[in-house]
C-alpha positions in Angstrom: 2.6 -12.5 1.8 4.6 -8.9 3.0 5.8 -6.3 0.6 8.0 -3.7 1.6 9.4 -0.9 0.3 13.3 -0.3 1.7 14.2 3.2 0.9 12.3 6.5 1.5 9.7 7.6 -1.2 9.8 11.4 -1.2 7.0 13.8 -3.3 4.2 10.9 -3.4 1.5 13.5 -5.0 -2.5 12.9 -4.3 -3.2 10.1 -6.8 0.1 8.4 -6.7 1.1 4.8 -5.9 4.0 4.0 -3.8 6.7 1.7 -5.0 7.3 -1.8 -3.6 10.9 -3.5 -4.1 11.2 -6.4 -1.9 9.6 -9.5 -0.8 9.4 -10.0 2.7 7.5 -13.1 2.9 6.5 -15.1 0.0 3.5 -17.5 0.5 1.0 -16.5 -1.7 1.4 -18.8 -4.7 -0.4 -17.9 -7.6 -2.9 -16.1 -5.9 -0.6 -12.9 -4.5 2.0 -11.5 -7.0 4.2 -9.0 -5.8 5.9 -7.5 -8.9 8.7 -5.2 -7.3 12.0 -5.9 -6.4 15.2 -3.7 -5.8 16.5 -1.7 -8.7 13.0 -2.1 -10.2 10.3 -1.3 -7.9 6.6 -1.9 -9.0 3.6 -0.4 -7.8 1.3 -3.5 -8.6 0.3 -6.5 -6.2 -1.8 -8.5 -8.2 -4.5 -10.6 -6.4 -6.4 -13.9 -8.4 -9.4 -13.2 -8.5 -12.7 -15.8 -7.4 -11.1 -14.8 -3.5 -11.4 -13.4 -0.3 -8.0 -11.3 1.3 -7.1 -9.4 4.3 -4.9 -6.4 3.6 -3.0 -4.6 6.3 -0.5 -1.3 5.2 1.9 0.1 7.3 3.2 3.6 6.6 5.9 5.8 7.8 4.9 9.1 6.3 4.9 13.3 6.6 4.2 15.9 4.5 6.1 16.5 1.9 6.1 20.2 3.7 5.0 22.3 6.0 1.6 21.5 7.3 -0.7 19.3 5.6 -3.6 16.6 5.9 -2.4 13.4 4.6 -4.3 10.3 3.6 -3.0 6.8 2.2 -5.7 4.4 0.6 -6.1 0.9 -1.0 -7.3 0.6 -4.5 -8.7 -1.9 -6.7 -7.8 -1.6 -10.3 -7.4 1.6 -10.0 -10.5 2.6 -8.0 -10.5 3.5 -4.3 -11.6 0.6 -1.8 -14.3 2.2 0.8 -13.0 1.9 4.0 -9.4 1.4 3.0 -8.1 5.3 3.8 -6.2 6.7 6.8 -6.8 10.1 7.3 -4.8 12.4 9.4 -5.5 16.2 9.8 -2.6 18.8 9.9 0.3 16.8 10.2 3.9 18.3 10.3 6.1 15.0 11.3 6.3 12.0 11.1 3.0 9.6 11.6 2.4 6.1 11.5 -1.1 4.6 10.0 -1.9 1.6 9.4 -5.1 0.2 8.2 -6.8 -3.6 7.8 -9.4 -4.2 5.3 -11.3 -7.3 3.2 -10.7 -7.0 -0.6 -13.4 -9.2 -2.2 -12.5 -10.2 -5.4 -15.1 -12.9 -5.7 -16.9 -11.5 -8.5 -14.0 -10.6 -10.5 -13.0 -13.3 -13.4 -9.6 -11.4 -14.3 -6.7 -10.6 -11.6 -7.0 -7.7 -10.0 -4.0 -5.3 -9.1 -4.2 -3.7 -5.6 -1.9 -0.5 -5.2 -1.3 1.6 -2.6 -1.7 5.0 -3.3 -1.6 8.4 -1.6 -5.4 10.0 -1.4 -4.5 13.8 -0.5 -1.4 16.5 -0.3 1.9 15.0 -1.2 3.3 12.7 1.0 6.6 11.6 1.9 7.4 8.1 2.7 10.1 8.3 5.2 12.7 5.4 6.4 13.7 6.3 10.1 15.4 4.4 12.4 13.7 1.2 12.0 10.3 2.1 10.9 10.0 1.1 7.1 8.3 3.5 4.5 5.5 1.2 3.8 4.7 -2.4 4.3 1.8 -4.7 2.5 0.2 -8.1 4.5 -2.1 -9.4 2.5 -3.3 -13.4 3.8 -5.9 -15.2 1.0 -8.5 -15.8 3.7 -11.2 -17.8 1.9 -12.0 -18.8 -2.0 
């Protein structure tokens, strides 16, 4: 499944999630839940739990000014995933991260929302050209 958010996010602050409003691809069943669509964006991607999944973001970003370090992350249920953040030291344009990680919720009994969220400085999330703000992958890999 691919979430995307279509217009730019500005003033993300350190702790934030960023907003997901469309779709992109859709094959997740029951398993992946994408929440968000246009005119009412969502934050939360819900995951089933008792699974294995490989998560990839994409972000188009920049400080919201002047010169900053800027990191995204993954969390699960609200708490950071280790190994999930892209870091990037004094940035003044535009970057573009990206990251892949395994989100194991095996030992979970309840779903378990994943978010994207900015981990430091406030960020913004910038569509250029045709380089979208943020995109989710996320593939159920094993159960």
């Amino acid at each position: 499944s691919i979430a995307r958010t279509q217009g730019s996010q500005n003033g993300v602050s350190n702790g934030s999630a960023v907003l997901f409003d469309t779709v992109l691809v859709g094959h997740g069943g029951s398993d992946i839940t994408f929440t968000g669509t246009t005119g009412s964006p969502s934050s939360n991607i819900v995951l089933a739990p008792g699974n294995m999944y490989w998560v990839n973001y994409q972000v188009h970003i920049k400080p919201s000014s002047g010169t900053q370090n800027i990191s995204v992350s993954l969390a699960k249920n609200s708490s950071g995933i280790n190994g999930s953040m892209s870091t990037w030291d004094s940035v003044s344009n535009l970057i573009n991260p990206g990251m892949s990680i395994i989100v194991d919720t095996t030992g979970d009994t309840d779903p378990v929302t994943l978010t994207l969220i900015c981990s430091q400085s406030t960020i913004d999330f910038v569509l250029d050209n045709s380089a979208l703000p943020a995109v989710v992958n996320i593939m159920k890999i094993s159960t």
